[in-house]
mmCIF file as gemmi writes it, N, C-alpha and C atoms, coordinates in Angstrom:
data_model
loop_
_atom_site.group_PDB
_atom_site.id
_atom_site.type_symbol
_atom_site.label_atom_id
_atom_site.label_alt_id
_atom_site.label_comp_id
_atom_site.label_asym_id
_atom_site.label_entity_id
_atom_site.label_seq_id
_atom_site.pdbx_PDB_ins_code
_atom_site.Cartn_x
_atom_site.Cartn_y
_atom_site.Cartn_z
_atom_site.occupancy
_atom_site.B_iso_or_equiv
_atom_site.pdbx_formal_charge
_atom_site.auth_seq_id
_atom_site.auth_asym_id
_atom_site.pdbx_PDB_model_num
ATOM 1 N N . UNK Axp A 1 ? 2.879 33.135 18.415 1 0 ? 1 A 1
ATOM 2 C CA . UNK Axp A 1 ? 2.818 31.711 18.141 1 0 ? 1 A 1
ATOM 3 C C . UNK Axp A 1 ? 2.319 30.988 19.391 1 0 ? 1 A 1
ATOM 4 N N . UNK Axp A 2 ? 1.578 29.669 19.178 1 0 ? 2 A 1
ATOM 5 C CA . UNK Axp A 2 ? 1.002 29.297 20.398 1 0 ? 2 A 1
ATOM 6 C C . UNK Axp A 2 ? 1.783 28.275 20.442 1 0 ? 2 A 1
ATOM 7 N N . UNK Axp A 3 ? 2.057 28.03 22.051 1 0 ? 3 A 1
ATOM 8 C CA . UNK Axp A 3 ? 2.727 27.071 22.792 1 0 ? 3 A 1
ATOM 9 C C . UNK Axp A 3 ? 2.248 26.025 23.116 1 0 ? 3 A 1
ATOM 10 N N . UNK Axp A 4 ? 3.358 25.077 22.052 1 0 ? 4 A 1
ATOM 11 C CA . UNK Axp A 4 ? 3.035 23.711 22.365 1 0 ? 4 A 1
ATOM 12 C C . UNK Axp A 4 ? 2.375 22.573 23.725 1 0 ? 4 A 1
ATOM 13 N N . UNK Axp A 5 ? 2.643 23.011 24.194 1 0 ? 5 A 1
ATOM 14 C CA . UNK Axp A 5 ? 2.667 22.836 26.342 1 0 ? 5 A 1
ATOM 15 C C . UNK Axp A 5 ? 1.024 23.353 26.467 1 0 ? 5 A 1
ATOM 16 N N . UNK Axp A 6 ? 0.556 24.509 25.381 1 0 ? 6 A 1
ATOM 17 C CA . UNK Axp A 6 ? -0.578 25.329 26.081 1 0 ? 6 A 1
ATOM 18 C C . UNK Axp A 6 ? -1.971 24.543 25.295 1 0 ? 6 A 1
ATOM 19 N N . UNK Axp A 7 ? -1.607 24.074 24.183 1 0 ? 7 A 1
ATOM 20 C CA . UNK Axp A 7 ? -2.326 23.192 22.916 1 0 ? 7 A 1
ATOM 21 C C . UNK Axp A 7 ? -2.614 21.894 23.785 1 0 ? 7 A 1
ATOM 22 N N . UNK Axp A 8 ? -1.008 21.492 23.71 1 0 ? 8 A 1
ATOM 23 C CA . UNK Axp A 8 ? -1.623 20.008 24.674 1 0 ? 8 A 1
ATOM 24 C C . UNK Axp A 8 ? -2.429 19.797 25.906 1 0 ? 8 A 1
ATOM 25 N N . UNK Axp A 9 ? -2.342 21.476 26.6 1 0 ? 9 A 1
ATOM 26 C CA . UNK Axp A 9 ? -3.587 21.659 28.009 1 0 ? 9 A 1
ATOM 27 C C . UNK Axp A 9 ? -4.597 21.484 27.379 1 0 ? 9 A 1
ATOM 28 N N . UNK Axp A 10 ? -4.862 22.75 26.2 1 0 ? 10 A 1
ATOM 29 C CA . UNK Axp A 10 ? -6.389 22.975 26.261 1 0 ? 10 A 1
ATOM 30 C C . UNK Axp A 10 ? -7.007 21.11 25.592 1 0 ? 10 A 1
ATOM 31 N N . UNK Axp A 11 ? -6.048 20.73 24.511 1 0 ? 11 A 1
ATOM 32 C CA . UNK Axp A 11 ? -6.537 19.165 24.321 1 0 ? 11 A 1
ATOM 33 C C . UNK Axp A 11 ? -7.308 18.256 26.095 1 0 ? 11 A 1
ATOM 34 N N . UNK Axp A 12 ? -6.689 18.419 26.651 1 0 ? 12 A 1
ATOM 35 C CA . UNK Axp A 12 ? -6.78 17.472 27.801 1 0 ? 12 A 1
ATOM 36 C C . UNK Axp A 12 ? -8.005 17.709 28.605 1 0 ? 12 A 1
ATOM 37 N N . UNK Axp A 13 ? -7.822 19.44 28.451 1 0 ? 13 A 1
ATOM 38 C CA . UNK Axp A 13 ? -9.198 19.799 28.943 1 0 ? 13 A 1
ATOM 39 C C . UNK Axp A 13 ? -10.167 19.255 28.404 1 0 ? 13 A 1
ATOM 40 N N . UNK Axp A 14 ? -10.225 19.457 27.229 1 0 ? 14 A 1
ATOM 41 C CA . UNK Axp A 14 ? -11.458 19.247 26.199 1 0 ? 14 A 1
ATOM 42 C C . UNK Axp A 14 ? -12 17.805 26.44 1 0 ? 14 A 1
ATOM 43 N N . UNK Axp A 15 ? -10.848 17.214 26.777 1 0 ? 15 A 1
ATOM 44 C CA . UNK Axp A 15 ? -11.084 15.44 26.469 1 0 ? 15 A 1
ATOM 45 C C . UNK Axp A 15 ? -11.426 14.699 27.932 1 0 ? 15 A 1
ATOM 46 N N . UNK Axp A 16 ? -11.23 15.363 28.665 1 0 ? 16 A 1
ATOM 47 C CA . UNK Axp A 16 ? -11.698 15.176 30.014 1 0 ? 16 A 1
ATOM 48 C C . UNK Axp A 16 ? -12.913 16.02 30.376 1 0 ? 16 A 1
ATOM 49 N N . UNK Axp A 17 ? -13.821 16.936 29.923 1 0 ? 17 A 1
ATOM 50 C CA . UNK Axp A 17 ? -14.784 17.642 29.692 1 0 ? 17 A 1
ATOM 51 C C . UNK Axp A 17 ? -15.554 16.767 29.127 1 0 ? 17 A 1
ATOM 52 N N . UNK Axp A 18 ? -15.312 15.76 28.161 1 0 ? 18 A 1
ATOM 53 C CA . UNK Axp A 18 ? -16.199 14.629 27.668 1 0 ? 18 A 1
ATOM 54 C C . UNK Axp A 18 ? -16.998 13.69 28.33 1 0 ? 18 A 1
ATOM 55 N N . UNK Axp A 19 ? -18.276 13.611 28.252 1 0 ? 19 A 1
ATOM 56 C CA . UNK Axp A 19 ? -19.248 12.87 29.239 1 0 ? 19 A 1
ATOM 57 C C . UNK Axp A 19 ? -18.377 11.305 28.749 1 0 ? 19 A 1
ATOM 58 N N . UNK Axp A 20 ? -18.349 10.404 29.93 1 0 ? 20 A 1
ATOM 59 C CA . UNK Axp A 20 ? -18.07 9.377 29.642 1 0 ? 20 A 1
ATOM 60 C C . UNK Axp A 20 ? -18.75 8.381 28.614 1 0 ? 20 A 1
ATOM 61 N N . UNK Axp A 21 ? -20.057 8.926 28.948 1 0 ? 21 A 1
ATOM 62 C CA . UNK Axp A 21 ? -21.242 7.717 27.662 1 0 ? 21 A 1
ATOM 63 C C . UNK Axp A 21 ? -20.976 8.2 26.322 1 0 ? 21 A 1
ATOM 64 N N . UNK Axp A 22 ? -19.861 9.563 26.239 1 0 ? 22 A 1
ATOM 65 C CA . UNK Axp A 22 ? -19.528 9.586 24.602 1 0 ? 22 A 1
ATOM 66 C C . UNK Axp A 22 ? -18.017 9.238 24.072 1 0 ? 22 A 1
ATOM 67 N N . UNK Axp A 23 ? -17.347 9.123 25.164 1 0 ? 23 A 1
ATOM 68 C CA . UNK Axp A 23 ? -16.399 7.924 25.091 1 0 ? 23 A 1
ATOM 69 C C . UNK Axp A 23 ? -16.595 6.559 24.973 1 0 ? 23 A 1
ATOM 70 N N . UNK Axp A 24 ? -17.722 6.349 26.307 1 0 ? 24 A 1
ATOM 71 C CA . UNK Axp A 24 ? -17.699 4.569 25.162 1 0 ? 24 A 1
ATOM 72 C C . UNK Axp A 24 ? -18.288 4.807 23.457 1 0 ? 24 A 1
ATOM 73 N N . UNK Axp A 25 ? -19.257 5.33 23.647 1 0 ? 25 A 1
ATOM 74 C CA . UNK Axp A 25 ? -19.767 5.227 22.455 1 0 ? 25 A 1
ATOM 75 C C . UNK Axp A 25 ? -18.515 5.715 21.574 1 0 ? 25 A 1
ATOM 76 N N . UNK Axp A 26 ? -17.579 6.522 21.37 1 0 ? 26 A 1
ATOM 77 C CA . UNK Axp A 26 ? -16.769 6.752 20.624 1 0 ? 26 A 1
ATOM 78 C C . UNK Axp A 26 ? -15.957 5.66 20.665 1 0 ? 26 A 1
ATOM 79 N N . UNK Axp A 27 ? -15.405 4.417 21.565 1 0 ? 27 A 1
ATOM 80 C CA . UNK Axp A 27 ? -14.83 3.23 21.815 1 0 ? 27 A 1
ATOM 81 C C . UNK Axp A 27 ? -15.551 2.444 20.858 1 0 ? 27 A 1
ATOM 82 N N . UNK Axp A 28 ? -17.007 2.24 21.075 1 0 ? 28 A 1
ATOM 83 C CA . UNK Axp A 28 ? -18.015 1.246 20.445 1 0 ? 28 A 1
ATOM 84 C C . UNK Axp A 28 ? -17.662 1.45 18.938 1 0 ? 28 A 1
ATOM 85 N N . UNK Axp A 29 ? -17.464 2.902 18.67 1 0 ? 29 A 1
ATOM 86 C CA . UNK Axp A 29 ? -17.278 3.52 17.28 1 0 ? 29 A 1
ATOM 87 C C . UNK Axp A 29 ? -16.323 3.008 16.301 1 0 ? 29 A 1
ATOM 88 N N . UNK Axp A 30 ? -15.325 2.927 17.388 1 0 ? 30 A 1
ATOM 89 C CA . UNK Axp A 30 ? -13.957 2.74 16.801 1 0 ? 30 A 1
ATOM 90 C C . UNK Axp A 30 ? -13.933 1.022 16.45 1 0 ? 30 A 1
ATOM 91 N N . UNK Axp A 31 ? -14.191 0.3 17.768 1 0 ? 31 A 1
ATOM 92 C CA . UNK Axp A 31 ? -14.199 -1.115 17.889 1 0 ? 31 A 1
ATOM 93 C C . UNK Axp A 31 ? -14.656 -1.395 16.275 1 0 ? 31 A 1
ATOM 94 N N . UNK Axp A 32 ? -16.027 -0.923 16.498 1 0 ? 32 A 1
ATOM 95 C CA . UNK Axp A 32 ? -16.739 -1.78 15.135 1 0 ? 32 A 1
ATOM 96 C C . UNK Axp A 32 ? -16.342 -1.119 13.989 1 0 ? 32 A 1
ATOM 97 N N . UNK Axp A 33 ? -15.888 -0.015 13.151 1 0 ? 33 A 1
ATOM 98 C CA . UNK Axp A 33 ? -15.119 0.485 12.256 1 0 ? 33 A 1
ATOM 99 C C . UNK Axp A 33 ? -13.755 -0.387 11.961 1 0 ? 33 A 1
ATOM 100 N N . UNK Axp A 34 ? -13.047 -0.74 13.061 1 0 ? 34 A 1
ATOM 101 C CA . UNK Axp A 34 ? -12.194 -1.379 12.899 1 0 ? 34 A 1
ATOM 102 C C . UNK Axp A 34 ? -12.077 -2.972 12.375 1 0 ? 34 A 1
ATOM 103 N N . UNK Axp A 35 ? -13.694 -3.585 13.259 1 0 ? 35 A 1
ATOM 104 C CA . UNK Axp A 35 ? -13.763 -4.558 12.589 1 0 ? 35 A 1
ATOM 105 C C . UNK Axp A 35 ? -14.308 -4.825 10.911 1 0 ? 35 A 1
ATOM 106 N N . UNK Axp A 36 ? -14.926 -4.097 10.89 1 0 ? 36 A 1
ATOM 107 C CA . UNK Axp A 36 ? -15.419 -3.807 9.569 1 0 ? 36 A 1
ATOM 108 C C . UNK Axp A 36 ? -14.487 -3.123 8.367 1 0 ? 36 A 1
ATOM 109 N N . UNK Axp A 37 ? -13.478 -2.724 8.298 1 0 ? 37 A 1
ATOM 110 C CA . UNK Axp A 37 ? -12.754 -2.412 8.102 1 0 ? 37 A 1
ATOM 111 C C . UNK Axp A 37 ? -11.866 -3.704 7.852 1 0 ? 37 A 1
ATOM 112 N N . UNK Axp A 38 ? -11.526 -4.385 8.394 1 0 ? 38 A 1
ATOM 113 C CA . UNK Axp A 38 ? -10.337 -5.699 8.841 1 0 ? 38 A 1
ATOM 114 C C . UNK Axp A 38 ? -11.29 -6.577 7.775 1 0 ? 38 A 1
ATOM 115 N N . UNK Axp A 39 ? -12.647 -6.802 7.589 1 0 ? 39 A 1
ATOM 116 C CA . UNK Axp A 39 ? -13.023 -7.794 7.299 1 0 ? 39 A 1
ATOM 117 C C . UNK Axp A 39 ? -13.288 -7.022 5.448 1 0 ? 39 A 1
ATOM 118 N N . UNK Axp A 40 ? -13.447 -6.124 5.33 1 0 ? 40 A 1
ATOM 119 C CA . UNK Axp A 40 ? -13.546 -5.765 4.107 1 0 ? 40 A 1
ATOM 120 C C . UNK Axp A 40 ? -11.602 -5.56 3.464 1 0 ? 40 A 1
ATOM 121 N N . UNK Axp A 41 ? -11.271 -5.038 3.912 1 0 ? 41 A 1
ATOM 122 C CA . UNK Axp A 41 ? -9.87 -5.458 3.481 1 0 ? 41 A 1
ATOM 123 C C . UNK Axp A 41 ? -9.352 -6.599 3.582 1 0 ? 41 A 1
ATOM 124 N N . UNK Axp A 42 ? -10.001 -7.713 4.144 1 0 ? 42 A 1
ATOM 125 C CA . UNK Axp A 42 ? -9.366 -8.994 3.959 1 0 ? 42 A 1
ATOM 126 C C . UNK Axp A 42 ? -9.832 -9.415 2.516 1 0 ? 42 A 1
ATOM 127 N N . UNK Axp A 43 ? -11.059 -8.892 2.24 1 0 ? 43 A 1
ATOM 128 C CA . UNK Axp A 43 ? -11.864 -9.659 1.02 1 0 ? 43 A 1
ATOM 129 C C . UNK Axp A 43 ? -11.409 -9.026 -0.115 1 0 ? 43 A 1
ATOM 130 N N . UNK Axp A 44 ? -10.466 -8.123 -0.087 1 0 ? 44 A 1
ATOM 131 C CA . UNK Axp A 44 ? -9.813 -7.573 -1.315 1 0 ? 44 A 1
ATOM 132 C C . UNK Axp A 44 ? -8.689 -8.715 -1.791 1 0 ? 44 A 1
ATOM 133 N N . UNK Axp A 45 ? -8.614 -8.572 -3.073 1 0 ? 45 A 1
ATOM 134 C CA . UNK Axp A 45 ? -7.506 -9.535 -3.98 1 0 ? 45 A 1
ATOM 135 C C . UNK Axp A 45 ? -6.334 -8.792 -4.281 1 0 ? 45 A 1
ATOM 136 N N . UNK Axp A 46 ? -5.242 -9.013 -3.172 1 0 ? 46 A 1
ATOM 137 C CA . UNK Axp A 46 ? -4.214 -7.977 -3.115 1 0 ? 46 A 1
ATOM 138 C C . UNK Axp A 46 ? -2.793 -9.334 -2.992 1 0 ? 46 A 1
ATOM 139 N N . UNK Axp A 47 ? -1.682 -9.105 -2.844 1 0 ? 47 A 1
ATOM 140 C CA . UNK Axp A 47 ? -0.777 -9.773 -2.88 1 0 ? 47 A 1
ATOM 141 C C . UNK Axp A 47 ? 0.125 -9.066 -1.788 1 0 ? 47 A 1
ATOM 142 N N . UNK Axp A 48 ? 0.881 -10.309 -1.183 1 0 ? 48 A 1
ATOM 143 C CA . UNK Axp A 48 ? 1.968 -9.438 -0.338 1 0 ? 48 A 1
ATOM 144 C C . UNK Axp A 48 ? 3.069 -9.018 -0.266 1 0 ? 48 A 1
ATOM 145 N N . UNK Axp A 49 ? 3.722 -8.381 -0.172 1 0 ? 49 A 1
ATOM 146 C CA . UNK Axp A 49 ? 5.023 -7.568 -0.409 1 0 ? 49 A 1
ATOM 147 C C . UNK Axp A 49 ? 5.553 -8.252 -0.985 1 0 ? 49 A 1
ATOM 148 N N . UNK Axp A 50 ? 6.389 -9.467 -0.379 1 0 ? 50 A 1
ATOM 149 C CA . UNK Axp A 50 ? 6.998 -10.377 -0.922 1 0 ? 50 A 1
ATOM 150 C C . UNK Axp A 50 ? 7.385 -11.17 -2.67 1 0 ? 50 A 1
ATOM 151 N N . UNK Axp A 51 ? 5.677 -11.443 -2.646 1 0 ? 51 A 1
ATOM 152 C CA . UNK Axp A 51 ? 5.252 -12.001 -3.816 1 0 ? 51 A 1
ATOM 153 C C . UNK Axp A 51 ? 5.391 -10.597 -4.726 1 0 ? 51 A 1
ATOM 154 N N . UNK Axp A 52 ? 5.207 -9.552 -4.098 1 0 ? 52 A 1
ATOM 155 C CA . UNK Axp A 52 ? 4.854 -8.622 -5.678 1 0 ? 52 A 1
ATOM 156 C C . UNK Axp A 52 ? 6.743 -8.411 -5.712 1 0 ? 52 A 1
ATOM 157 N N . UNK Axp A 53 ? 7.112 -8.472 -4.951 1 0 ? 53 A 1
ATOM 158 C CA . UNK Axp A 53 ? 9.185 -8.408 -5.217 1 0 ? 53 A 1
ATOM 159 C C . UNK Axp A 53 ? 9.246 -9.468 -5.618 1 0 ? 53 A 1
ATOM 160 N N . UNK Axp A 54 ? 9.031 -10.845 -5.782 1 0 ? 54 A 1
ATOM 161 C CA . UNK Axp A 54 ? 9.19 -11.976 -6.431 1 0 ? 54 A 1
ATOM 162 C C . UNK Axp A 54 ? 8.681 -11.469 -7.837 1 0 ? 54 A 1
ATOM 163 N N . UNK Axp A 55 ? 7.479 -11.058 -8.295 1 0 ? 55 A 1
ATOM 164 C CA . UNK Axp A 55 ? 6.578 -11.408 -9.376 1 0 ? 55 A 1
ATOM 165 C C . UNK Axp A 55 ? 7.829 -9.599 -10.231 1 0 ? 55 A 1
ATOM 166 N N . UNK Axp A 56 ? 8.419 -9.073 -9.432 1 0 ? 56 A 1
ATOM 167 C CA . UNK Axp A 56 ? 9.05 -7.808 -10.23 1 0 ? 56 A 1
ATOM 168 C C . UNK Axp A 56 ? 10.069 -8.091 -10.718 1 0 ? 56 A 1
ATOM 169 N N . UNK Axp A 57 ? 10.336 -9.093 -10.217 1 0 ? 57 A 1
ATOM 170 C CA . UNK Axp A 57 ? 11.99 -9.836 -10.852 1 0 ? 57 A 1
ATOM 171 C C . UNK Axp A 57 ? 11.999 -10.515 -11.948 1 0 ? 57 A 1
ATOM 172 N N . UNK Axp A 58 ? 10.752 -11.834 -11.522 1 0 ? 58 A 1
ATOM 173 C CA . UNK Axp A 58 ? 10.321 -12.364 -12.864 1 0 ? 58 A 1
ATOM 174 C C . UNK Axp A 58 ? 10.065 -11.603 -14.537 1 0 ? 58 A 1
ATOM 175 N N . UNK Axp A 59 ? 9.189 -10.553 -13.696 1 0 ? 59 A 1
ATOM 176 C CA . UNK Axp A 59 ? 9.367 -9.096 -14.78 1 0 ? 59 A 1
ATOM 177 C C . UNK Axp A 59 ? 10.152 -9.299 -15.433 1 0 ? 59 A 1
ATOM 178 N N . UNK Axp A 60 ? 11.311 -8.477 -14.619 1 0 ? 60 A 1
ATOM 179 C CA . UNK Axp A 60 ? 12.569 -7.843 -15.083 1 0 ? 60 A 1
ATOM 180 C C . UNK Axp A 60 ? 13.125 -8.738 -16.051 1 0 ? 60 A 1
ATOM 181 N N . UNK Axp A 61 ? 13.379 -9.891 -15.469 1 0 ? 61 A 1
ATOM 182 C CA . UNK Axp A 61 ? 14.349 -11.231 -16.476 1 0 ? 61 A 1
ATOM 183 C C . UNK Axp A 61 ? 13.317 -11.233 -17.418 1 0 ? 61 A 1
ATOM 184 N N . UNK Axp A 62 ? 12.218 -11.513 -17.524 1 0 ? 62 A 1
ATOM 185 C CA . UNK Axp A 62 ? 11.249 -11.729 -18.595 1 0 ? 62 A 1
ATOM 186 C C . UNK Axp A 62 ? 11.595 -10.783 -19.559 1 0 ? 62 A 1
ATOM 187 N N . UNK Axp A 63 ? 11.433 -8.985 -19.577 1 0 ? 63 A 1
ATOM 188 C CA . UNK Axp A 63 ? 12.237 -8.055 -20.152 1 0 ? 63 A 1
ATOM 189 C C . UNK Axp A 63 ? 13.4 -8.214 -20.448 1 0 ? 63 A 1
ATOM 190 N N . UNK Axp A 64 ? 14.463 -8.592 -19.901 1 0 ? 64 A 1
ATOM 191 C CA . UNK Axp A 64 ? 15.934 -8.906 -20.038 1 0 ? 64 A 1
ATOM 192 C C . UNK Axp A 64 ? 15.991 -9.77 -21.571 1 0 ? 64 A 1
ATOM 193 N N . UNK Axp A 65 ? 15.438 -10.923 -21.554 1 0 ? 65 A 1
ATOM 194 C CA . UNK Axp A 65 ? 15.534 -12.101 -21.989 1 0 ? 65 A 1
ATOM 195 C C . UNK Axp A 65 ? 14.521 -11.549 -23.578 1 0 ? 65 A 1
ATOM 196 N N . UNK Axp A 66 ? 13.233 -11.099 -23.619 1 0 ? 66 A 1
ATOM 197 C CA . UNK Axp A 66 ? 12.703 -10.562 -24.49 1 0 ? 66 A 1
ATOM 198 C C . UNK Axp A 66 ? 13.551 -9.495 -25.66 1 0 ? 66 A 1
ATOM 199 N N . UNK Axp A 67 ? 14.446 -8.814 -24.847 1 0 ? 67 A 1
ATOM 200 C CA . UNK Axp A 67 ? 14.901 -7.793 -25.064 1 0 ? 67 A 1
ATOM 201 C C . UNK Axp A 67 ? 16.535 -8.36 -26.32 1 0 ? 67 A 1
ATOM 202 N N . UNK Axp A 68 ? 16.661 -9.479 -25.604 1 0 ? 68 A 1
ATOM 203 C CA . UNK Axp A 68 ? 17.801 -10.664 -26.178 1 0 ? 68 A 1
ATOM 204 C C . UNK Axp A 68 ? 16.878 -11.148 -27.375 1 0 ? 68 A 1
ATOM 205 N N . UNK Axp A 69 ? 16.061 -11.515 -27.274 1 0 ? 69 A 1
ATOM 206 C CA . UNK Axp A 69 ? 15.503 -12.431 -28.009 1 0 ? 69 A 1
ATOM 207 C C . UNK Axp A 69 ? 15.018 -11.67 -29.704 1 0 ? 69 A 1
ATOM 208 N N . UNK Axp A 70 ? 14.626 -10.267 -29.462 1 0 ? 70 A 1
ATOM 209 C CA . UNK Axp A 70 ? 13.928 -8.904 -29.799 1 0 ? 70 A 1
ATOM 210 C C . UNK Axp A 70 ? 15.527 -8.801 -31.151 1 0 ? 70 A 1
ATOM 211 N N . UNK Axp A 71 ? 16.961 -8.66 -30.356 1 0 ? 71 A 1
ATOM 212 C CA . UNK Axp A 71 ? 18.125 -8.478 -30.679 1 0 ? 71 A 1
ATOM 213 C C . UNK Axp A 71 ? 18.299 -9.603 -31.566 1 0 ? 71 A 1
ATOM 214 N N . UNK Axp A 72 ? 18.227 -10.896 -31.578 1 0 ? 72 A 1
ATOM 215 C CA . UNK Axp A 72 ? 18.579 -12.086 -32.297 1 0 ? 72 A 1
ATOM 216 C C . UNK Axp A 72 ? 17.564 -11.95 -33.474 1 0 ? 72 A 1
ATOM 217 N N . UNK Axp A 73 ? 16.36 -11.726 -33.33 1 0 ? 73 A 1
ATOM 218 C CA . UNK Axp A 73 ? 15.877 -11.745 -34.342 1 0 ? 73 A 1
ATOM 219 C C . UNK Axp A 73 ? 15.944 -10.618 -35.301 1 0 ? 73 A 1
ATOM 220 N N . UNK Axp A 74 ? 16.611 -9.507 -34.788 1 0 ? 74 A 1
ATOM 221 C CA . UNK Axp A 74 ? 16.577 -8.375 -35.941 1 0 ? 74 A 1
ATOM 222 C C . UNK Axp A 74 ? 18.523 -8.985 -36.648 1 0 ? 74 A 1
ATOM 223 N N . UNK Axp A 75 ? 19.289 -9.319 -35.841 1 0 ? 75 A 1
ATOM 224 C CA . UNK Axp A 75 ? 20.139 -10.208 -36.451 1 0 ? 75 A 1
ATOM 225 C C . UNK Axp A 75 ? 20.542 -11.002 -37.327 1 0 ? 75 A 1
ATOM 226 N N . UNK Axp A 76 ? 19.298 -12.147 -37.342 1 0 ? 76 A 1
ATOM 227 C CA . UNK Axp A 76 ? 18.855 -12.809 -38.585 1 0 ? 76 A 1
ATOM 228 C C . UNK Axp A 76 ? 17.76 -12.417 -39.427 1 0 ? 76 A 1
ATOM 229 N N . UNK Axp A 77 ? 17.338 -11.467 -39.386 1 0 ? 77 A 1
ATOM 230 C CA . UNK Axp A 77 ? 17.168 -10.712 -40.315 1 0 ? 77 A 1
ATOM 231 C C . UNK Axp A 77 ? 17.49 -9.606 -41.323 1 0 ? 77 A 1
ATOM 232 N N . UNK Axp A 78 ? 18.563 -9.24 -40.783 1 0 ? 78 A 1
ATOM 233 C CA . UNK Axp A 78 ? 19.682 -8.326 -41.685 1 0 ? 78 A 1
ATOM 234 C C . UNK Axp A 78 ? 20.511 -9.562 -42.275 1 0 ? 78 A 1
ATOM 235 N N . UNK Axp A 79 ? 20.86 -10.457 -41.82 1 0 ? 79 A 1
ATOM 236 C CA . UNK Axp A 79 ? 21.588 -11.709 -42.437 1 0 ? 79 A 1
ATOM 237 C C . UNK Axp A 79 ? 20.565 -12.199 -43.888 1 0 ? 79 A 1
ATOM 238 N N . UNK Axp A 80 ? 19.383 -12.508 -43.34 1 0 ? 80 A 1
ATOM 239 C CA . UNK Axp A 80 ? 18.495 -13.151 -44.288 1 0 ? 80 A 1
ATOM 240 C C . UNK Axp A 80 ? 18.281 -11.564 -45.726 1 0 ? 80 A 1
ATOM 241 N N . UNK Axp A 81 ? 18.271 -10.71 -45.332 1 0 ? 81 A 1
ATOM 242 C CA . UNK Axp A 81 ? 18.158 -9.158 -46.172 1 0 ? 81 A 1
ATOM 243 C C . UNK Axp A 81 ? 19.419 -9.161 -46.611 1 0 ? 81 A 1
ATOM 244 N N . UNK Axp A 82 ? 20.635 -8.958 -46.503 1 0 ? 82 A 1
ATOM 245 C CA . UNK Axp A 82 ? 21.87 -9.212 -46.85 1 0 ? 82 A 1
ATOM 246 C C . UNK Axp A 82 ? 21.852 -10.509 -48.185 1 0 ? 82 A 1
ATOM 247 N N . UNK Axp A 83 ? 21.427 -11.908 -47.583 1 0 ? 83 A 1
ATOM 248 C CA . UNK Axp A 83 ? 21.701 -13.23 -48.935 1 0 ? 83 A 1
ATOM 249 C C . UNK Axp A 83 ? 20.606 -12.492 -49.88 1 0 ? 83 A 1
């Protein structure tokens, strides 16, 4: 099995073996991915945590209350089948 301690050398090596002009450029890489990224996920139509736990409750009671309502009417209708 290889040693954790010996993985994280050869990493360091490797990454310090890296010409610096492909670090920035890998910086430049990242920078603008990131912005591009930030600006396309802003333009998505998403909601935030919050609101979607607000809008699950509303749900729920909406179901609750349907579910009552669903009950009353099969109620008066065995009443009305019954006269």
């Amino acid at each position: 099995m290889i040693n954790a301690k010996k993985i994280e050398e050869i990493a360091k090596q490797v990454t310090e073996s890296i010409p610096p002009s492909l670090k920035n450029l890998a910086s430049d890489f990242e920078d603008k991915t990131k912005t591009v990224l930030q600006r396309k996920l802003s333009q998505l139509d998403v909601v935030s945590r919050e609101e979607f736990d607000v809008q699950t409750q509303v749900l729920l009671k909406t179901r609750e209350k349907l579910e009552q309502l669903e009950a009353k009417i099969a109620e008066l209708e065995a009443q009305l089948n019954k006269d």
